[in-house]
Every structure is written in C-alpha cells, then in structure tokens.
C-alpha positions, 0 to 999 in steps of 0.5 A, spaced: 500 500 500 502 507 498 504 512 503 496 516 501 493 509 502 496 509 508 494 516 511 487 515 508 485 509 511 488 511 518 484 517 517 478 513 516 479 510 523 480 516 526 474 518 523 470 512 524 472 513 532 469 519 532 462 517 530 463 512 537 462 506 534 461 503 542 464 495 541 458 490 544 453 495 541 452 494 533 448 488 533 442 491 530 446 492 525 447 484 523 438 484 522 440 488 515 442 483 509 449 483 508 452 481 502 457 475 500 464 480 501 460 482 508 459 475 510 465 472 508 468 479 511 465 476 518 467 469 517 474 471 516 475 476 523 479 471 527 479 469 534 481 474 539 484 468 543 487 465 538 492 472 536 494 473 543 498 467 542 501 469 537 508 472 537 506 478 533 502 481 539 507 478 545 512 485 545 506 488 546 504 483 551 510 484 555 511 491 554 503 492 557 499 486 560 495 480 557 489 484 559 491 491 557 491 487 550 485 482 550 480 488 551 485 492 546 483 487 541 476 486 543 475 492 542 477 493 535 475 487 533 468 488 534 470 495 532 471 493 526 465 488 526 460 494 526 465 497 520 463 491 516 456 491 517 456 497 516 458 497 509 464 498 508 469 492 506 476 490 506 480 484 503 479 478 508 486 476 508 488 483 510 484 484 516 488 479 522 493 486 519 488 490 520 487 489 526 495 488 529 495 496 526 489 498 529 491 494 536 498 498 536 495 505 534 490 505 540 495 502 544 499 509 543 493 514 543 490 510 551 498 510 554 500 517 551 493 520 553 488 523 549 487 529 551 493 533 548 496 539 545 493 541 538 495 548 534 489 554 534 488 556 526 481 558 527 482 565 528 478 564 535 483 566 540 479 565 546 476 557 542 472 554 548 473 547 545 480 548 544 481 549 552 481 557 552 486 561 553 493 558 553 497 559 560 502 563 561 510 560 561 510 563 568 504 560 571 506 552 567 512 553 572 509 555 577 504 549 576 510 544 576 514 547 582 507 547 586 504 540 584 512 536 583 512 535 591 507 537 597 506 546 597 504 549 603 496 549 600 492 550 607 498 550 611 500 557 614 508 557 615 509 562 618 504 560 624 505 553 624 498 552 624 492 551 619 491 556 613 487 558 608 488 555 601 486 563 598 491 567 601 495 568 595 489 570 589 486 573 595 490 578 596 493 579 588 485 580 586 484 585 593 489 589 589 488 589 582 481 590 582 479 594 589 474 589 592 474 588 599 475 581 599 475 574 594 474 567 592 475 563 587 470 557 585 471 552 579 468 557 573 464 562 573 457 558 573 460 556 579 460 563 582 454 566 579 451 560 582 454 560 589 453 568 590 446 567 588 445 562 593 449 567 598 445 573 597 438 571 596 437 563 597 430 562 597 428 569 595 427 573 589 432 576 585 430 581 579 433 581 572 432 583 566 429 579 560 434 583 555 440 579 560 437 571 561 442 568 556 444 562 555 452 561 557 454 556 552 452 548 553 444 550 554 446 552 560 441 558 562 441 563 567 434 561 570 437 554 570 443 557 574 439 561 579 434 555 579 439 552 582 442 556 586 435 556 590 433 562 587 426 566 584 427 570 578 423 576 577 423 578 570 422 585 568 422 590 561 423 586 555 428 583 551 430 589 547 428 595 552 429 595 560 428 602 564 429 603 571 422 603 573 421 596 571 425 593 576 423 600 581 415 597 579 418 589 581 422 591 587 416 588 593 417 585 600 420 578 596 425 582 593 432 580 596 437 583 591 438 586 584 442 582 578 445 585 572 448 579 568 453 582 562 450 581 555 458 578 553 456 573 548 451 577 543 449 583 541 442 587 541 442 592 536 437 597 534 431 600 538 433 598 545 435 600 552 438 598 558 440 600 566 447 601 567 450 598 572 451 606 575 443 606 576 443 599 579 448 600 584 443 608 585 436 604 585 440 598 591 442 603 594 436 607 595 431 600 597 437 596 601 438 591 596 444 589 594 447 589 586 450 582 583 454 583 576 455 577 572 461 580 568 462 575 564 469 575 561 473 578 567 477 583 562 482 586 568 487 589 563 484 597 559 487 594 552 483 602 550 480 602 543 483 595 540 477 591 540 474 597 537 468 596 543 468 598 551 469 591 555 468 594 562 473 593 567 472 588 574 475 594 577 471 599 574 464 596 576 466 594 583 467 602 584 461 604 581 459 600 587 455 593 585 456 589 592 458 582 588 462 581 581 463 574 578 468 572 572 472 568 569 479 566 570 480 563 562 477 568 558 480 575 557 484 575 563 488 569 560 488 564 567 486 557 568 478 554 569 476 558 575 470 562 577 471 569 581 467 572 587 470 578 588 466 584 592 464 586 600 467 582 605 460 581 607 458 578 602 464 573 599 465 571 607 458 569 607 458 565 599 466 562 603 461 559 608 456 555 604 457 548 603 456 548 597 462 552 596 467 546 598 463 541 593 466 548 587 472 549 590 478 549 586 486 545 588 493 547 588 494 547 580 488 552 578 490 557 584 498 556 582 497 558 576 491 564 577 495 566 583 502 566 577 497 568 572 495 575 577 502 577 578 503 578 572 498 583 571 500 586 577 507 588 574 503 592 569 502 593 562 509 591 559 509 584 562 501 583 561 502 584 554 509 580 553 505 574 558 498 573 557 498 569 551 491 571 549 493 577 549 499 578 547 494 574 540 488 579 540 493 585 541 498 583 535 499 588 530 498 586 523 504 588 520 507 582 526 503 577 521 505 580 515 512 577 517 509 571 520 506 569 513 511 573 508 516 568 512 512 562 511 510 564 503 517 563 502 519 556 505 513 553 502 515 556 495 518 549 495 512 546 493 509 542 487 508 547 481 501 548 481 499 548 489 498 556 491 500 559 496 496 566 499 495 570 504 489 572 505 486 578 509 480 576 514 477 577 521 479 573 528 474 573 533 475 573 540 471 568 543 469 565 549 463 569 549 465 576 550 466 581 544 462 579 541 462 585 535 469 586 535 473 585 530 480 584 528 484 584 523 488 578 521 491 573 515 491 567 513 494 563 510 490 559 504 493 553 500 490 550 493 492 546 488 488 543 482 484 537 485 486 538 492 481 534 497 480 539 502 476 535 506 481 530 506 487 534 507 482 537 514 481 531 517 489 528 516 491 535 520 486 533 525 489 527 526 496 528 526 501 527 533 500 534 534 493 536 531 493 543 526 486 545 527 485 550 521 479 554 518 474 552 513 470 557 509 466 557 503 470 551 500 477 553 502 482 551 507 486 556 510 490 557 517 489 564 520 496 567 523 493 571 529 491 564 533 498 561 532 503 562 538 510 562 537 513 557 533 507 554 531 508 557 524 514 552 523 509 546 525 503 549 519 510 549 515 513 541 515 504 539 514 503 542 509 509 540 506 509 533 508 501 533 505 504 534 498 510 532 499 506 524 500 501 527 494 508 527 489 509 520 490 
C-alpha cells in the first residue's frame, strides 16, 4: 500500500472513532442483509484468543499486560465488526493486519493520553473547545514547582498552624481590582451560582429579560439561579429595560438586584438598558444589594483595540455593585476558575456555604491564577509580553505580515501548481465576550488543482500534534493571529509533508 493509502485509511479510523462506534453495541446492525464480501468479511475476523498467542502481539504483551491487550483487541475487533456491517469492506486476508495496526495505534493514543496539545488556526483566540486561553510560561512553572512535591496549600508557615488555601489570589485580586475581599470557585457558573445562593437563597432576585442568556452548553441563567435556590423576577423586555421596571418589581420578596453582562451577543437597534451606575443608585436607595455577572473578567484597559468598551472588574466594583463574578480563562488569560470578588460581607458569607467546598478549586488552578495575577500586577509591559491571549488579540498586523511573508517563502518549495496566499480576514475573540469586535488578521490559504480539502482537514486533525485550521466557503486556510510562537514552523513541515506524500 502507498504512503496516501496509508494516511487515508488511518484517517478513516480516526474518523470512524469519532462517530463512537461503542464495541458490544452494533448488533442491530447484523438484522440488515449483508452481502457475500460482508459475510465472508465476518467469517474471516479471527479469534481474539487465538492472536494473543501469537508472537506478533507478545512485545506488546510484555511491554503492557495480557489484559491491557485482550480488551485492546476486543475492542477493535468488534470495532471493526460494526465497520463491516456497516458497509464498508476490506480484503479478508488483510484484516488479522488490520487489526495488529489498529491494536498498536490505540495502544499509543490510551498510554500517551488523549487529551493533548493541538495548534489554534481558527482565528478564535479565546476557542472554548480548544481549552481557552493558553497559560502563561510563568504560571506552567509555577504549576510544576507547586504540584512536583507537597506546597504549603492550607498550611500557614509562618504560624505553624492551619491556613487558608486563598491567601495568595486573595490578596493579588484585593489589589488589582479594589474589592474588599475574594474567592475563587471552579468557573464562573460556579460563582454566579454560589453568590446567588449567598445573597438571596430562597428569595427573589430581579433581572432583566434583555440579560437571561444562555452561557454556552444550554446552560441558562434561570437554570443557574434555579439552582442556586433562587426566584427570578423578570422585568422590561428583551430589547428595552428602564429603571422603573425593576423600581415597579422591587416588593417585600425582593432580596437583591442582578445585572448579568450581555458578553456573548449583541442587541442592536431600538433598545435600552440600566447601567450598572443606576443599579448600584436604585440598591442603594431600597437596601438591596447589586450582583454583576461580568462575564469575561477583562482586568487589563487594552483602550480602543477591540474597537468596543469591555468594562473593567475594577471599574464596576467602584461604581459600587456589592458582588462581581468572572472568569479566570477568558480575557484575563488564567486557568478554569470562577471569581467572587466584592464586600467582605458578602464573599465571607458565599466562603461559608457548603456548597462552596463541593466548587472549590486545588493547588494547580490557584498556582497558576495566583502566577497568572502577578503578572498583571507588574503592569502593562509584562501583561502584554505574558498573557498569551493577549499578547494574540493585541498583535499588530504588520507582526503577521512577517509571520506569513516568512512562511510564503519556505513553502515556495512546493509542487508547481499548489498556491500559496495570504489572505486578509477577521479573528474573533471568543469565549463569549466581544462579541462585535473585530480584528484584523491573515491567513494563510493553500490550493492546488484537485486538492481534497476535506481530506487534507481531517489528516491535520489527526496528526501527533493536531493543526486545527479554518474552513470557509470551500477553502482551507490557517489564520496567523491564533498561532503562538513557533507554531508557524509546525503549519510549515504539514503542509509540506501533505504534498510532499501527494508527489509520490
């Protein structure tokens, strides 16, 4: 077989893995007429027994555990039973080599993991389904030297005693943000969740309809507060809410003021909203507390980059508000973690919840956000030239003019006919937030007369190191915004083994 059947058959196994052909589950299939390739395809799947005694799976053996490879080919075995009922034929004198192939592929992936790094060519900087924001080199190492041995997690040194496990973001998000105190949970869901069980379990909490947005997952806001053991009370409409309408709901049932951040979509046109200035005024003047889910945690005034205002945590807990909640993966470019932050009376009250223990974070999340804090706290040029995400999203253009001018060049040794061009478009920033900004980038589009663009997709996805690229419109292309250093040399060596395999 030549080296592009080769990739094109692996290709298809990675595909077909995809699909969760679950072993043991594909017997409605067998009811369905199979044809004579589909039956002598069956007959000739050999027997598991019969392949553990022979001497092509011994290194494995010896290498793993009988058991390890038993379940191994029992799993690819009926696999591969359901391929063939579904369809798809193979040779029947190839298939006990087929199997010896998959067995051995599934045995790296299960050893070295499954989750694993990929390299970010979609143009969305803060991609939810590739891990969000990647962590800065100061936070990996401080992740590494707290989790390579034990670390003074609740233990307070200088005491000799029992200690608290938030002293060290504590402290970095009381300067950064001037919040009398706070706590940081799981994620922000988490946070919203706990603040709301803190403030107005078993009460009535007012918001409005233009705010009860769905955080991605189908999960809801009026889910989360649910949850949290909390009523909600709608007001105004969902493209205009005026101070009256949550003055007119406020009654004796009424336990505090919501204002959730519309970071993940844009209404526009006729409409209106209370400003958080107005709610904090209005709280105030009823004695109800203000809680603001921000959303994106955006601690850094990056001005007019974005070409839209992202409010600051700091600028909305000076307007007032008693509770901010955001996340620490976002735009603040840290670890999966959610943050209370606000009047002590309020995070000290969330802190003694139970259900704060069931979401509170560990040793390798608060090593990396108190890292990730620290950062910031050493100003504007370590925050640009660290935090990743926004070192990305604050890139000049003329920067990836460089990067794909560089990368024009080396791939100019390419079959004649493959065509190479750099393409202006627009990244997004992602995770929900900003959602209306946009940002100048360039990408990199490969073609060539013939070229199977889905195939070339679904083998760069199933590289060692996977590439994950952007599709549009029926091209191809890798957008130079989202690639981190280095990463540009990885698209290189790809795209050139691609049709480097094609040219044999």
């Amino acid at each position: 077989m030549d080296l592009r059947g080769k990739r094109s058959r692996l290709c298809t196994l990675r595909s077909l893995r995809c699909r969760h052909l679950v072993p043991g589950k594909v017997c409605a299939l067998s009811k369905q007429t199979l044809n004579e390739s589909q039956k002598e395809c069956l007959r000739a799947l050999p027997q598991v027994g019969r392949l553990l005694e022979g001497e092509q799976y011994a290194a494995l053996i010896e290498e793993t555990s009988r058991h390890w490879v038993t379940q191994l080919l029992r799993d690819e075995s009926e696999l591969l039973r359901g391929e063939i009922l579904a369809g798809h034929t193979y040779a029947a004198d190839t298939l006990e080599a087929l199997l010896l192939e998959r067995v051995h592929i599934r045995s790296r992936e299960r050893r070295h993991g499954l989750l694993k790094r990929v390299i970010n060519a979609t143009g969305v900087v803060v991609h939810t389904n590739l891990g969000r924001s990647p962590l800065a080199k100061r936070a990996l190492e401080r992740v590494v030297e707290v989790s390579s041995g034990y670390c003074n997690l609740e233990y307070d040194l200088p005491g000799r005693r029992r200690g608290g496990r938030m002293f060290g973001v504590q402290d970095a998000l009381r300067q950064l943000t001037g919040a009398e105190d706070a706590l940081v949970v799981n994620n922000n869901a988490a946070a919203v969740m706990l603040a709301l069980s803190a403030m107005a379990e078993r009460q009535e909490v007012i918001l409005s309809r233009g705010e009860l947005v769905e955080i991605g997952g189908s999960f809801r806001i009026p889910d989360v507060m649910r949850t949290a053991g909390v009523r909600l009370r709608e007001v105004g409409c969902t493209n205009r809410t005026h101070l009256r309408d949550y003055e007119d709901a406020i009654d004796e049932e009424t336990a505090l003021l919501l204002k959730v951040h519309q970071s993940n979509y844009v209404i526009k046109g006729f409409t209106k909203e209370v400003s958080v200035e107005e709610l904090v005024a209005l709280g105030q003047a009823r004695g109800l507390p203000v809680l603001v889910d921000l959303g994106s945690g955006c601690l850094f005034d990056v001005g007019d980059a974005f070409q839209v205002h992202e409010p600051l945590v700091q600028e909305v807990l000076r307007a007032g508000v008693d509770v901010v909640t955001f996340s620490g993966d976002k735009l603040l470019g840290g670890p999966q973690a959610g943050v209370i932050a606000g009047k002590k009376e309020w995070v000290r009250r969330a802190a003694k919840r139970p259900l704060a223990r069931a979401l509170r974070v560990d040793k390798l999340t608060l090593a990396a956000l108190e890292a990730t804090l620290q950062i910031y706290l050493e100003g504007p040029v370590a925050i640009r030239a660290e935090i990743p995400g926004l070192s990305m999203l604050l890139r000049d253009i003329s920067a990836l003019e460089v990067v794909g001018r560089a990368l024009e060049t080396e791939l100019s040794v390419l079959p004649s006919g493959v065509t190479v061009s750099l393409v202006p478009s627009l990244a997004a920033v992602g995770g929900g937030a900003l959602p209306s900004a946009t940002l100048p980038s360039l990408q990199l589009a490969i073609d060539a007369p013939g070229f199977d663009i889905e195939a070339f997709d679904k083998w760069l996805r199933a590289r060692q190191l996977p590439i994950v690229a952007r599709l549009d419109r029926g091209r191809i292309s890798f957008d130079l915004r989202t690639l981190l250093p280095g990463d540009e040399h990885h698209v290189c060596e790809a795209i050139c083994q691609w049709f480097d395999l094609d040219s044999k």
